[in-house]
PDB file with one MODEL, atoms N, CA, C and O in Angstrom:
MODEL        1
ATOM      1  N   UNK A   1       0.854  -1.172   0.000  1.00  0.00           N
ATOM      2  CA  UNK A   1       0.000   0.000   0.000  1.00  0.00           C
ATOM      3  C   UNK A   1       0.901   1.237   0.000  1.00  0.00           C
ATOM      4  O   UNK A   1       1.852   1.185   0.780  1.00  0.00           O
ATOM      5  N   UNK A   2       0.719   2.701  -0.985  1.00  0.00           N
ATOM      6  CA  UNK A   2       1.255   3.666  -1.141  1.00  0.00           C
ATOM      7  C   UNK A   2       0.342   4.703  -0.492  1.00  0.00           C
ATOM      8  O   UNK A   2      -0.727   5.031  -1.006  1.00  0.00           O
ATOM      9  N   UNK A   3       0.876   5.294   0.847  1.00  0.00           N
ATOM     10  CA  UNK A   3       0.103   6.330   0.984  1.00  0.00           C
ATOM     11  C   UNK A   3       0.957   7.698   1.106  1.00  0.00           C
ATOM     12  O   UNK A   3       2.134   7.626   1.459  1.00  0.00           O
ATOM     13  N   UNK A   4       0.389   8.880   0.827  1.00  0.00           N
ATOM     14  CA  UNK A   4       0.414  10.697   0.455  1.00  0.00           C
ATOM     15  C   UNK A   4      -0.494  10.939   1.447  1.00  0.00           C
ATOM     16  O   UNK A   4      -1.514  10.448   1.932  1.00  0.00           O
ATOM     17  N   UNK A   5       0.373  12.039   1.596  1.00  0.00           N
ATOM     18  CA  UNK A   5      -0.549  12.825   2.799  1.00  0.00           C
ATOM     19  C   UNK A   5      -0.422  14.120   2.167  1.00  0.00           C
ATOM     20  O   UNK A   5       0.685  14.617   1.959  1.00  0.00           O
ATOM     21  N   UNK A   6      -1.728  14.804   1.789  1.00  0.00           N
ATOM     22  CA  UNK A   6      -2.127  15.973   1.126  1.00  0.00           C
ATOM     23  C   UNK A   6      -2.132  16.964   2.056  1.00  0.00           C
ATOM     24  O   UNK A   6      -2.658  16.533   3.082  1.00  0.00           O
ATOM     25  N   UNK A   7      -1.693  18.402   2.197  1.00  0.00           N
ATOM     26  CA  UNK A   7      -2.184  19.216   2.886  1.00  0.00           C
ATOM     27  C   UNK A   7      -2.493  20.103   2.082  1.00  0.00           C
ATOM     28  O   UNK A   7      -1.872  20.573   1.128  1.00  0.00           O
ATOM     29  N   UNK A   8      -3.771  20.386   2.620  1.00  0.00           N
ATOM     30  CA  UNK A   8      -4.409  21.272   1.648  1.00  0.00           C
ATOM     31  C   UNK A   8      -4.997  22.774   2.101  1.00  0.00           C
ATOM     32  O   UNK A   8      -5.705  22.839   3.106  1.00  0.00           O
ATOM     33  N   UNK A   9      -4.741  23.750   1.477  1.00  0.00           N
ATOM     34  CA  UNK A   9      -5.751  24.790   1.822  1.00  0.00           C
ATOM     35  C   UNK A   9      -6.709  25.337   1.165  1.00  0.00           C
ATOM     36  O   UNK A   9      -6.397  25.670   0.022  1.00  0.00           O
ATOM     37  N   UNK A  10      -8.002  25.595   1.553  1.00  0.00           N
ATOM     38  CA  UNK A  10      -9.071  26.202   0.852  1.00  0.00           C
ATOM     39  C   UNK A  10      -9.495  27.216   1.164  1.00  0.00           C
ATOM     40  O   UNK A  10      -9.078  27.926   2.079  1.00  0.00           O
ATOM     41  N   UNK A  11     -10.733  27.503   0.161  1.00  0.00           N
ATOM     42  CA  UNK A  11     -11.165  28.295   0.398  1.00  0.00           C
ATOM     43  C   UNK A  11     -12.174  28.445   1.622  1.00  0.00           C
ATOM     44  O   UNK A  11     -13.049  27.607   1.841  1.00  0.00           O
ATOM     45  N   UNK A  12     -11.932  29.852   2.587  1.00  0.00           N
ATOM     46  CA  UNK A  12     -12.486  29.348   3.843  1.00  0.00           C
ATOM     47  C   UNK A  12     -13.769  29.192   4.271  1.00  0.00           C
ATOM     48  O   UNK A  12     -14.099  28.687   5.344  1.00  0.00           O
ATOM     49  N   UNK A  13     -14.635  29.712   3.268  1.00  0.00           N
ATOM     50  CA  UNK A  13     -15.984  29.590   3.260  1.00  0.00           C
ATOM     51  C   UNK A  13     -16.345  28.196   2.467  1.00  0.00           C
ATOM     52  O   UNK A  13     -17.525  28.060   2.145  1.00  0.00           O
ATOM     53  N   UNK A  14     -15.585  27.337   2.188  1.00  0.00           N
ATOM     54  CA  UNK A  14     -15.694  25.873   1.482  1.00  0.00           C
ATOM     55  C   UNK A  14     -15.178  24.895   2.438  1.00  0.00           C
ATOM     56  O   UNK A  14     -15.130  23.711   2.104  1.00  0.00           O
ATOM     57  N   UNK A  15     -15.027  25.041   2.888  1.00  0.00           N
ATOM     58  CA  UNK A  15     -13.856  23.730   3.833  1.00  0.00           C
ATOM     59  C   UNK A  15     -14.856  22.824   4.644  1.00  0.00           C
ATOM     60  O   UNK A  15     -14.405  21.904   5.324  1.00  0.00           O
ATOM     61  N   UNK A  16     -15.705  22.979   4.605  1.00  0.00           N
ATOM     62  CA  UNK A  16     -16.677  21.763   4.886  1.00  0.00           C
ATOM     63  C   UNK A  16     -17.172  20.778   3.647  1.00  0.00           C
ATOM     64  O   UNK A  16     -17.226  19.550   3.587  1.00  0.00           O
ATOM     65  N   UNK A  17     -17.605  22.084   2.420  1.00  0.00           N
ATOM     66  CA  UNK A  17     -17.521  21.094   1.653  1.00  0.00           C
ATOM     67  C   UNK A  17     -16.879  20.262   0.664  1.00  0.00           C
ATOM     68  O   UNK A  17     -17.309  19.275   0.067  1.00  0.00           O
ATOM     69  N   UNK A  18     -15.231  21.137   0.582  1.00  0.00           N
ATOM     70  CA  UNK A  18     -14.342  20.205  -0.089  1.00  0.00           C
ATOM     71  C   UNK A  18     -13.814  19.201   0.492  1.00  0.00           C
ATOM     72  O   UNK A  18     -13.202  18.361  -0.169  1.00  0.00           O
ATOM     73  N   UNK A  19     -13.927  19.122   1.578  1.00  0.00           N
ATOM     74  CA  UNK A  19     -13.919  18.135   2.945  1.00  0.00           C
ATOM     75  C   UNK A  19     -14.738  16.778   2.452  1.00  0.00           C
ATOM     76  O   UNK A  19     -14.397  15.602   2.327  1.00  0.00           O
ATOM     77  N   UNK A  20     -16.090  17.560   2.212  1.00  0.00           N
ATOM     78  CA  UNK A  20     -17.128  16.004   1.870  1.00  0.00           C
ATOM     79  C   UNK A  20     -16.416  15.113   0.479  1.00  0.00           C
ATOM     80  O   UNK A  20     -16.009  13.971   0.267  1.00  0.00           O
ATOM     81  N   UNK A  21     -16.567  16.497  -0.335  1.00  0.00           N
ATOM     82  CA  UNK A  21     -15.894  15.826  -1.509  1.00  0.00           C
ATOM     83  C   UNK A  21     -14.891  15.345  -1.649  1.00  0.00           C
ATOM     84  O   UNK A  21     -14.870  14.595  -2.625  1.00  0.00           O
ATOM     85  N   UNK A  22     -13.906  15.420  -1.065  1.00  0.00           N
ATOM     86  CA  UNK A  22     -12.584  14.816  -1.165  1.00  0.00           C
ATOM     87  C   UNK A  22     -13.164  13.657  -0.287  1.00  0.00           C
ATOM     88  O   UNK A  22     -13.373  12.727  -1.065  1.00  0.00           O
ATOM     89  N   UNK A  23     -13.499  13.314   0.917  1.00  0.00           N
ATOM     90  CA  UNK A  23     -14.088  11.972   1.291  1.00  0.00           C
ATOM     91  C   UNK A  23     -14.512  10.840   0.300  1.00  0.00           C
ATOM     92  O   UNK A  23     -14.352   9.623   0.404  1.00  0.00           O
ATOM     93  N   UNK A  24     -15.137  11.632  -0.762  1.00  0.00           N
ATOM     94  CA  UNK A  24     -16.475  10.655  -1.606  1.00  0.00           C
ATOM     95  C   UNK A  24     -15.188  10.623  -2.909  1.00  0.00           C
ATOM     96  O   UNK A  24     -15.748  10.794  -3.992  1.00  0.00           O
ATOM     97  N   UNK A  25     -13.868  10.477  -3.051  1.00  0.00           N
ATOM     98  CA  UNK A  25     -13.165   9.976  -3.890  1.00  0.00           C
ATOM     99  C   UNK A  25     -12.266   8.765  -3.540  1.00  0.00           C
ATOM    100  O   UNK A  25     -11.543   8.644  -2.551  1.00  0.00           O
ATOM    101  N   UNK A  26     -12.452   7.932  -4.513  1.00  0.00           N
ATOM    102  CA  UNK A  26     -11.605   6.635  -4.380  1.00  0.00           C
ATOM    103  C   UNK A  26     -10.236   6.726  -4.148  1.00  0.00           C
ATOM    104  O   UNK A  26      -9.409   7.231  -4.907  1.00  0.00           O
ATOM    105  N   UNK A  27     -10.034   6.210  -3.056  1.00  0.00           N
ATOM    106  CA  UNK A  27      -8.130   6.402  -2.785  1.00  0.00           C
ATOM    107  C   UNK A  27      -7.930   7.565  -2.088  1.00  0.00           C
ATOM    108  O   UNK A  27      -6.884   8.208  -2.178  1.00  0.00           O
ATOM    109  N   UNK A  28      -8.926   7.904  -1.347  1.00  0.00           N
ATOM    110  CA  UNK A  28      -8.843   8.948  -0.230  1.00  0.00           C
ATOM    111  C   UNK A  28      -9.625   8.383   1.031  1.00  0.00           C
ATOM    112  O   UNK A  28     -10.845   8.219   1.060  1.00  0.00           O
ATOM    113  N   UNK A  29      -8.897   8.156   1.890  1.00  0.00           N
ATOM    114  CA  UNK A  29      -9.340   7.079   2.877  1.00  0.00           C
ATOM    115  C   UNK A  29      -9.904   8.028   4.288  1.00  0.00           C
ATOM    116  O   UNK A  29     -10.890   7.757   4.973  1.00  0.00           O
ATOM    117  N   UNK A  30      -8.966   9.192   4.471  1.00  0.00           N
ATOM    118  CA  UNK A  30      -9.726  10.024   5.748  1.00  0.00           C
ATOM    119  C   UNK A  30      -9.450  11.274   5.112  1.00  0.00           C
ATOM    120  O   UNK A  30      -8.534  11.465   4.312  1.00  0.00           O
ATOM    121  N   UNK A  31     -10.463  12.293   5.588  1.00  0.00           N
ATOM    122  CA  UNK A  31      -9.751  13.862   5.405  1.00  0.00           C
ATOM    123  C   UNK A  31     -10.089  14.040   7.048  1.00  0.00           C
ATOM    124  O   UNK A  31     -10.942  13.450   7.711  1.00  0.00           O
ATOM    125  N   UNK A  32      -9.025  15.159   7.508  1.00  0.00           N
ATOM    126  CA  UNK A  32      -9.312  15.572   8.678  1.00  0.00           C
ATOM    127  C   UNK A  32      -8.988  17.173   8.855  1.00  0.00           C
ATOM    128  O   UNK A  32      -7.865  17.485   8.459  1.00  0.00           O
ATOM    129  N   UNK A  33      -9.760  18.192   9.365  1.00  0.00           N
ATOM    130  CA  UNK A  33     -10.083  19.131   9.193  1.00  0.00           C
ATOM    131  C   UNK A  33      -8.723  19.880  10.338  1.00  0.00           C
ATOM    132  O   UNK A  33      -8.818  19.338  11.440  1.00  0.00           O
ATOM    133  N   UNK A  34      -7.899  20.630  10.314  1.00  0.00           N
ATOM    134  CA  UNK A  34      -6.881  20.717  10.911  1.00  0.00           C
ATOM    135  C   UNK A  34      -6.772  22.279  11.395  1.00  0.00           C
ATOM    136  O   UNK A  34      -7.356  23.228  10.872  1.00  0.00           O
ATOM    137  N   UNK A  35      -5.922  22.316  12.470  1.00  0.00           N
ATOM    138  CA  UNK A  35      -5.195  23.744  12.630  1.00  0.00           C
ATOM    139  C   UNK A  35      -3.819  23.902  12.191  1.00  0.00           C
ATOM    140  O   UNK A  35      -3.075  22.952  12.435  1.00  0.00           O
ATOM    141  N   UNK A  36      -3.253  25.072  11.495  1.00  0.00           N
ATOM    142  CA  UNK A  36      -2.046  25.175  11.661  1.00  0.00           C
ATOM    143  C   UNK A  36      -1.748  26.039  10.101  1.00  0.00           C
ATOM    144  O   UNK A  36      -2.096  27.187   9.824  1.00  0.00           O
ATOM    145  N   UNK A  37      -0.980  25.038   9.224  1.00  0.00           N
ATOM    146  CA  UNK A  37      -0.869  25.613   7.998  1.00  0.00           C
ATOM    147  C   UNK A  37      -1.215  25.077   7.159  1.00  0.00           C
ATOM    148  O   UNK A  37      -0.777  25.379   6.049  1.00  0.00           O
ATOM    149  N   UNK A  38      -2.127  24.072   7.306  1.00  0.00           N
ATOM    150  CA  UNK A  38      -2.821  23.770   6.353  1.00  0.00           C
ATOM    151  C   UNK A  38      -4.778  23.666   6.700  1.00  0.00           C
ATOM    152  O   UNK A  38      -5.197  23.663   7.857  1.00  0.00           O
ATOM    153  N   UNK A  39      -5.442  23.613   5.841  1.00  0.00           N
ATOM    154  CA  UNK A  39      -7.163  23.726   6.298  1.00  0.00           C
ATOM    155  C   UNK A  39      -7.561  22.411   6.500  1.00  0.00           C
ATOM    156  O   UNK A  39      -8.314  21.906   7.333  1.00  0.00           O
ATOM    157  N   UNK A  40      -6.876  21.924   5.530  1.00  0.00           N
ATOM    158  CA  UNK A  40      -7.307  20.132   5.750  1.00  0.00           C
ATOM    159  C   UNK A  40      -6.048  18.894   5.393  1.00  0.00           C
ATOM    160  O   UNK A  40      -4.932  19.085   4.910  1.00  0.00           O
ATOM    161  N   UNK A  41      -6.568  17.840   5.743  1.00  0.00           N
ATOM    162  CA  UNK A  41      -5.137  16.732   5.329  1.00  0.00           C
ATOM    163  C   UNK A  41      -6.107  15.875   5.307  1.00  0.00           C
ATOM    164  O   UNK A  41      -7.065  15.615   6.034  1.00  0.00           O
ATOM    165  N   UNK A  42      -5.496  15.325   3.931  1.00  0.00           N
ATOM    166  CA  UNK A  42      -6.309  14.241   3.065  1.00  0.00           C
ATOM    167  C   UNK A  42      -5.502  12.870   3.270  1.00  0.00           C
ATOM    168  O   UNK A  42      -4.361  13.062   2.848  1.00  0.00           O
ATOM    169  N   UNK A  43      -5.640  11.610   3.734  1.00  0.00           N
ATOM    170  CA  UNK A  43      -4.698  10.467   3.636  1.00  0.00           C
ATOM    171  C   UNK A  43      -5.219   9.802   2.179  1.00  0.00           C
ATOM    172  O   UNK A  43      -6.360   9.384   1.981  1.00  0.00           O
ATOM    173  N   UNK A  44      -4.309   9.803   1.376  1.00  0.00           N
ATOM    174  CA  UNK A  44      -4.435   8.805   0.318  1.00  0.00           C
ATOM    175  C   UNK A  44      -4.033   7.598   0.266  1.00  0.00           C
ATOM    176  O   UNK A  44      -2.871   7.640   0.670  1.00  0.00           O
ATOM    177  N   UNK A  45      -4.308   6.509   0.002  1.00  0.00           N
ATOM    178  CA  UNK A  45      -3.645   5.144   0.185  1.00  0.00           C
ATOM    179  C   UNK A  45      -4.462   4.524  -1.283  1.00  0.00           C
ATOM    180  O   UNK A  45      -5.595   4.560  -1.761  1.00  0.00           O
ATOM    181  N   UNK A  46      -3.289   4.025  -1.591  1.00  0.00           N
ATOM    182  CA  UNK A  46      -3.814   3.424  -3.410  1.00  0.00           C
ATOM    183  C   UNK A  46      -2.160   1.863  -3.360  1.00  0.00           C
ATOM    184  O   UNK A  46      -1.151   1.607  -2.703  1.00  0.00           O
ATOM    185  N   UNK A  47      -2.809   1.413  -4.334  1.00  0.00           N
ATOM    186  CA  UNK A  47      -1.744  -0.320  -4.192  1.00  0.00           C
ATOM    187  C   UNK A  47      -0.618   0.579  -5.167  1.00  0.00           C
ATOM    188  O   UNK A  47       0.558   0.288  -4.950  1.00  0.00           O
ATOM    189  N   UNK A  48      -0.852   1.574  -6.152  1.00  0.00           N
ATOM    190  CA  UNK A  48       0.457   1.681  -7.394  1.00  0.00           C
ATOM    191  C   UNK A  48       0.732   3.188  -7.461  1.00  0.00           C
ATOM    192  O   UNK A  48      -0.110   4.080  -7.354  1.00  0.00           O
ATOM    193  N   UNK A  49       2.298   3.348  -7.692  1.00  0.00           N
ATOM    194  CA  UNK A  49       2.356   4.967  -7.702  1.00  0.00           C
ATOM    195  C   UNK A  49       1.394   5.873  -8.996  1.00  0.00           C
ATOM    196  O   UNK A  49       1.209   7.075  -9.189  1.00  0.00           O
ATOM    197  N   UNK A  50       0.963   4.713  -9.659  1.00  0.00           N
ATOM    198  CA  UNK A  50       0.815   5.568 -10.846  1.00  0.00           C
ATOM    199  C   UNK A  50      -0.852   5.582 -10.601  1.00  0.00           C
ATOM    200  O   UNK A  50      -1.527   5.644 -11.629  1.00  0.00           O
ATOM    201  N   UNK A  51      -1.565   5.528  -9.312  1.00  0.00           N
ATOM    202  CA  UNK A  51      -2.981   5.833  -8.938  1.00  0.00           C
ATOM    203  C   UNK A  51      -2.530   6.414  -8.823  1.00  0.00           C
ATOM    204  O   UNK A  51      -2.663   6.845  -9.968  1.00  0.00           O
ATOM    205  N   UNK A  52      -1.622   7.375  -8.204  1.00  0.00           N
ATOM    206  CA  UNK A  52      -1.503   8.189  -7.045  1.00  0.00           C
ATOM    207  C   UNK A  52      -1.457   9.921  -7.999  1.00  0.00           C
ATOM    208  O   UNK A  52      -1.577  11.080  -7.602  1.00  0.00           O
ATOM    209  N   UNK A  53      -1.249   9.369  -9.230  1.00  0.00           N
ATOM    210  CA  UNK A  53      -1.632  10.661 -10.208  1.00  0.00           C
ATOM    211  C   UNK A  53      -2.768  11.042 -10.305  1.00  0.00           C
ATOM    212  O   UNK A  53      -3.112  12.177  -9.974  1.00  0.00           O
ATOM    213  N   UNK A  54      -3.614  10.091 -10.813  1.00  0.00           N
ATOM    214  CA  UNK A  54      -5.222   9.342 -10.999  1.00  0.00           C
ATOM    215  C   UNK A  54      -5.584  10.596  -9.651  1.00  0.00           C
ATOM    216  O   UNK A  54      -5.830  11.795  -9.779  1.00  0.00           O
ATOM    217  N   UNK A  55      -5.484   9.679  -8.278  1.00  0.00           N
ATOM    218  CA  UNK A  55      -6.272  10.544  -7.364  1.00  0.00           C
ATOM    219  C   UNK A  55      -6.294  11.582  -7.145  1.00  0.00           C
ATOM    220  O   UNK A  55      -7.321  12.229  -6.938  1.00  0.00           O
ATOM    221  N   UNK A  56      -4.716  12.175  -7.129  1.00  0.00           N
ATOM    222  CA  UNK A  56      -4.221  13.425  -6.681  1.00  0.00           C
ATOM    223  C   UNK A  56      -4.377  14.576  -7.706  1.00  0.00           C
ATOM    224  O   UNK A  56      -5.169  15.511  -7.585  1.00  0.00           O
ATOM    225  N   UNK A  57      -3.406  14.357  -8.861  1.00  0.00           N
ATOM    226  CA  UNK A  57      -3.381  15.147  -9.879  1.00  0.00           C
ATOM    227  C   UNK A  57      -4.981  15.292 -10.697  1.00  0.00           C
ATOM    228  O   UNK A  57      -5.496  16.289 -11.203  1.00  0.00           O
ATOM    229  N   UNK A  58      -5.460  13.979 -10.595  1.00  0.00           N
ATOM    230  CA  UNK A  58      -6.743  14.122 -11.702  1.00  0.00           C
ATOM    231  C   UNK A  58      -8.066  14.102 -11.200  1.00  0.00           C
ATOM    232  O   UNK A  58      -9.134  14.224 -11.800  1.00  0.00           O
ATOM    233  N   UNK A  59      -7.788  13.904  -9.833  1.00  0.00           N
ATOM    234  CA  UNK A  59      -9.399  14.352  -8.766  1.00  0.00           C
ATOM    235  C   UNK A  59      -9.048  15.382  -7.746  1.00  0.00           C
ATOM    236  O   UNK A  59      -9.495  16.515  -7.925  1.00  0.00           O
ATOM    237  N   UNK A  60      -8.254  15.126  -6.625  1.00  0.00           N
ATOM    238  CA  UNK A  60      -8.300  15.475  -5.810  1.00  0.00           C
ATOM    239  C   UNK A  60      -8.430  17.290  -6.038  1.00  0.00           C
ATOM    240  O   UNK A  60      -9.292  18.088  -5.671  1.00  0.00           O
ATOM    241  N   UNK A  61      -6.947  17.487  -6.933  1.00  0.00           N
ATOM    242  CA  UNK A  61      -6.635  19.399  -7.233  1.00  0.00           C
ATOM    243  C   UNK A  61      -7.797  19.795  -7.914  1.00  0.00           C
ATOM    244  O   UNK A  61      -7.953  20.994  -8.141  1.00  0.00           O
ATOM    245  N   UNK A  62      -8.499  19.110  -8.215  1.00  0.00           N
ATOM    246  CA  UNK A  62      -9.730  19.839  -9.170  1.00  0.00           C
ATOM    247  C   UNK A  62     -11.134  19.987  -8.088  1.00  0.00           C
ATOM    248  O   UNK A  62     -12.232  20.373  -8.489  1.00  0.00           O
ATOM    249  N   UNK A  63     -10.937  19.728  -7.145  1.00  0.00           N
ATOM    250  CA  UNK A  63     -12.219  20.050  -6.331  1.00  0.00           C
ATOM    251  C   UNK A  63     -12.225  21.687  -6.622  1.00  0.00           C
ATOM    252  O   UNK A  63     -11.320  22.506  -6.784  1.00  0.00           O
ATOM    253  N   UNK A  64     -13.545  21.764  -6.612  1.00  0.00           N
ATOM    254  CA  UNK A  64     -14.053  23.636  -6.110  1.00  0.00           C
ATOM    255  C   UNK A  64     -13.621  23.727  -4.968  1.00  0.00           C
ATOM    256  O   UNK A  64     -13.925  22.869  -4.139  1.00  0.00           O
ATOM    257  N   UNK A  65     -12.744  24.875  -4.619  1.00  0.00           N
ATOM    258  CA  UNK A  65     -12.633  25.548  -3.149  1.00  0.00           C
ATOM    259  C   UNK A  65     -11.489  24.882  -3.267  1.00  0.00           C
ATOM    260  O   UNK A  65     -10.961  25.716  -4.002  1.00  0.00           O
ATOM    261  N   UNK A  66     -10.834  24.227  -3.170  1.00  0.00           N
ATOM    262  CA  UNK A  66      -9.344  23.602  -3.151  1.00  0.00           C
ATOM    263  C   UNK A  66      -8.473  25.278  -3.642  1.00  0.00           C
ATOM    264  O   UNK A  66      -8.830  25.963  -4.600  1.00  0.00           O
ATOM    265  N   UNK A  67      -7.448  25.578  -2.807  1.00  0.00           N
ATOM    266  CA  UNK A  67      -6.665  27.067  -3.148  1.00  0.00           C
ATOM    267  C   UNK A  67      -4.858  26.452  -3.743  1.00  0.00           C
ATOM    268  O   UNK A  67      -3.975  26.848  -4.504  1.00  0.00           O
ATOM    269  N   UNK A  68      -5.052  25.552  -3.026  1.00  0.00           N
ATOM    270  CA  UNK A  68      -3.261  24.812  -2.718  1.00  0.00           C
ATOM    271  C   UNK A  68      -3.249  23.454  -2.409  1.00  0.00           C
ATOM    272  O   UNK A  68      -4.199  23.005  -1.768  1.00  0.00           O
ATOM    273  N   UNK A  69      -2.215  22.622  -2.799  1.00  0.00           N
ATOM    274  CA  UNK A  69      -1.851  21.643  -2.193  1.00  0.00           C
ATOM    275  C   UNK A  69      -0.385  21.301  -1.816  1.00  0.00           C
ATOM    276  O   UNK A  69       0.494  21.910  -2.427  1.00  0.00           O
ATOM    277  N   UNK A  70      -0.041  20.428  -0.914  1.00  0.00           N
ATOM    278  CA  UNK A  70       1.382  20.095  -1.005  1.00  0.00           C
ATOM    279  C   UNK A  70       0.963  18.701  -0.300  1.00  0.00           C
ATOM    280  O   UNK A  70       0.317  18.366   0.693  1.00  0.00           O
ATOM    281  N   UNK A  71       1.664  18.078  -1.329  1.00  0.00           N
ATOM    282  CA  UNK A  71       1.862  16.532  -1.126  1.00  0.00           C
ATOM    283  C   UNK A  71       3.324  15.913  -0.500  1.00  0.00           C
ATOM    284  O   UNK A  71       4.457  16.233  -0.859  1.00  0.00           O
ATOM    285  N   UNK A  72       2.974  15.014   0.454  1.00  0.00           N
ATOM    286  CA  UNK A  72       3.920  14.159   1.182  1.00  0.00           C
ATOM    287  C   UNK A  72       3.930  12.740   1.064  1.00  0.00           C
ATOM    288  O   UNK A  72       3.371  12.021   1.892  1.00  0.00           O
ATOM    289  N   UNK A  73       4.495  12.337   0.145  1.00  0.00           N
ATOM    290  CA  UNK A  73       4.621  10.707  -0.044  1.00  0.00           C
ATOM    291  C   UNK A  73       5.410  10.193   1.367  1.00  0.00           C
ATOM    292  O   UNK A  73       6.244  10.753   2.079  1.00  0.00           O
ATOM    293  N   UNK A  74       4.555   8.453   1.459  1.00  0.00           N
ATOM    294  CA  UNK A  74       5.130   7.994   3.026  1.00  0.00           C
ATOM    295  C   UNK A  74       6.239   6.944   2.103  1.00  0.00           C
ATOM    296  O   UNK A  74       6.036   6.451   0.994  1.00  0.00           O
ATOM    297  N   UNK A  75       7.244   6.834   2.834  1.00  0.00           N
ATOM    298  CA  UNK A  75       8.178   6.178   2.323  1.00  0.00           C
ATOM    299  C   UNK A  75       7.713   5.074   3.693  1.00  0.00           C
ATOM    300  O   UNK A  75       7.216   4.204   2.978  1.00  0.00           O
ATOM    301  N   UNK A  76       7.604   4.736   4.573  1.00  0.00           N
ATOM    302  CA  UNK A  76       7.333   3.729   5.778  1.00  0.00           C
ATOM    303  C   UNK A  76       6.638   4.238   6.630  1.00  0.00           C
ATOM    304  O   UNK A  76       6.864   5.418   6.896  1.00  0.00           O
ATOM    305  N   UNK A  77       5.465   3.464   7.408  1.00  0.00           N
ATOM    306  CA  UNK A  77       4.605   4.012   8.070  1.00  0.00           C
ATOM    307  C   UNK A  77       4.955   3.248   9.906  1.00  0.00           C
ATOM    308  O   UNK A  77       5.336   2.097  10.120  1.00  0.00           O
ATOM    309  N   UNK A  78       4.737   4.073  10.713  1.00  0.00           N
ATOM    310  CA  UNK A  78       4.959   3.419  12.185  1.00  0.00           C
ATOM    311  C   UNK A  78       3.724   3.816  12.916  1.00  0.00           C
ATOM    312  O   UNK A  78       3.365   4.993  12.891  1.00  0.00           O
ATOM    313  N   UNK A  79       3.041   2.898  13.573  1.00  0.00           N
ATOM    314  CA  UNK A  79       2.323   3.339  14.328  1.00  0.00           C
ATOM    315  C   UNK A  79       2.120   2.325  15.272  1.00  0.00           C
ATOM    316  O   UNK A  79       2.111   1.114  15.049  1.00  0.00           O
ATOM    317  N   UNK A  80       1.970   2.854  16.258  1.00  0.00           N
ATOM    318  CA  UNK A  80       1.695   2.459  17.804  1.00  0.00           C
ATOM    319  C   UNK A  80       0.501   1.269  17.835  1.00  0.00           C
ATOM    320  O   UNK A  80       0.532   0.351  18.655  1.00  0.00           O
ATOM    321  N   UNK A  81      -0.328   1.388  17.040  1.00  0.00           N
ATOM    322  CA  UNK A  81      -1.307   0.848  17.283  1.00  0.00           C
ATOM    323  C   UNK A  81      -0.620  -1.242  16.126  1.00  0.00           C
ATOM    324  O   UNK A  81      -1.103  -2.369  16.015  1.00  0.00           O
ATOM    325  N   UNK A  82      -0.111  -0.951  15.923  1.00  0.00           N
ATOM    326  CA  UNK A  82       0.365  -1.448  14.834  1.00  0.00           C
ATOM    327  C   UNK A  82       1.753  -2.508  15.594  1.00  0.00           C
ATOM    328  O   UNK A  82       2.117  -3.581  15.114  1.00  0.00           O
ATOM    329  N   UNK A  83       2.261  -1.945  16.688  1.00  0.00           N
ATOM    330  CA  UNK A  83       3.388  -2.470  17.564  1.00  0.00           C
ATOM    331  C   UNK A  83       2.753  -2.756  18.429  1.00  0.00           C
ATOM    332  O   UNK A  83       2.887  -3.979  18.387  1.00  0.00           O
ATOM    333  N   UNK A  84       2.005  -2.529  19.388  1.00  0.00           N
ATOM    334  CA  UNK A  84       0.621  -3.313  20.498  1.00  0.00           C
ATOM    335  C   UNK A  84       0.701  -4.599  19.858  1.00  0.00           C
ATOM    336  O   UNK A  84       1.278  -5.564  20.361  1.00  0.00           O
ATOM    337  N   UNK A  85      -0.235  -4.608  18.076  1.00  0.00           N
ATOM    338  CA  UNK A  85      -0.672  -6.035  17.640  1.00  0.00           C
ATOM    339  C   UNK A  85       0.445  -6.544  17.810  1.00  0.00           C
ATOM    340  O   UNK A  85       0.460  -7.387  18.706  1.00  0.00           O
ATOM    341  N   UNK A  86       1.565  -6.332  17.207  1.00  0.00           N
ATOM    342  CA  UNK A  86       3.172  -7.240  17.169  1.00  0.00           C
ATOM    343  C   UNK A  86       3.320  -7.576  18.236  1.00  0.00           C
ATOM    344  O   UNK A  86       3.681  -8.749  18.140  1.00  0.00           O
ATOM    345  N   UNK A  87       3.279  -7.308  19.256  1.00  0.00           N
ATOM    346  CA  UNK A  87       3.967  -6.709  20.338  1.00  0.00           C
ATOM    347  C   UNK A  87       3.106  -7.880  21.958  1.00  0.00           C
ATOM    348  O   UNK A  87       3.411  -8.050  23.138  1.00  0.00           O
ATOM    349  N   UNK A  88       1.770  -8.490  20.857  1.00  0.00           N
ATOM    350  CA  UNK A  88       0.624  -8.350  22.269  1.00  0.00           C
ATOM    351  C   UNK A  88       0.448 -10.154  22.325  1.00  0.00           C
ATOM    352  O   UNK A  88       0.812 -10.783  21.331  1.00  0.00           O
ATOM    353  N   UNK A  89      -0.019 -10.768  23.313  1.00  0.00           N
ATOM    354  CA  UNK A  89       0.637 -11.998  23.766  1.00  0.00           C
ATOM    355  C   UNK A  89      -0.778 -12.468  23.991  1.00  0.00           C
ATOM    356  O   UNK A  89      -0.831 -13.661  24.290  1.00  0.00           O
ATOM    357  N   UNK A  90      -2.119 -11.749  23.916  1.00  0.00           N
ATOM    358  CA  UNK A  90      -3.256 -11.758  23.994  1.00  0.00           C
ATOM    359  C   UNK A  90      -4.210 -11.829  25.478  1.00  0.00           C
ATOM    360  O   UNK A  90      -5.300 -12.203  25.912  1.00  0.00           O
ATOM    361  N   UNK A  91      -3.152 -11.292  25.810  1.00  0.00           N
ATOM    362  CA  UNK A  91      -3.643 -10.951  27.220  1.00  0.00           C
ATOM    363  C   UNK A  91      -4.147  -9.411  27.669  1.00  0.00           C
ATOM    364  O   UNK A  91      -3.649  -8.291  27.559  1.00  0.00           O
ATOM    365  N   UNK A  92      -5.513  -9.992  28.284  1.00  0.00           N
ATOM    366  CA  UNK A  92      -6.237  -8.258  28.174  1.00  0.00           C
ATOM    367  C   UNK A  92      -6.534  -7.506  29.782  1.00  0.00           C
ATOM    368  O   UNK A  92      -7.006  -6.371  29.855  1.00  0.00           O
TER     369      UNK A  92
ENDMDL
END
């Protein structure tokens, strides 16, 4: 699995609904509505780099209200929740 992490900014009177819409596209698995320097962050996860045009380049930048993007490809993913399972002997 290849996942990008989009940060995106919009327009600020849209950000609820480029929010929905970016949800309702294939190979966009969460958007989450953020503080900081970006308005939103999109997780993409697709099996081949060459979806990752498909979603990004040929759906995602074309939403209405979309102002910017900057994309972050994951080269390896770690998560906690992910080392528990490894990690767990099945005792609760």
């Amino acid at each position: 699995m290849i996942s990008a992490i989009v940060l995106i900014n919009a327009d600020v009177d849209q950000i609820p609904e480029v929010a929905a819409a970016l949800v309702e596209i294939d190979g966009v698995s969460e958007v989450y509505s953020v503080a900081g320097d970006a308005d939103l962050i999109a997780m993409v996860r697709v099996h081949q780099h060459e979806q990752l045009d498909d979603v990004i380049a040929g759906r995602l930048n074309k939403v209405e209200g979309i102002v910017d993007t900057s994309t972050q490809i994951a080269f390896r993913a770690y998560s906690r929740h992910d080392l528990d399972a490894a990690f767990s002997i099945g005792l609760e």
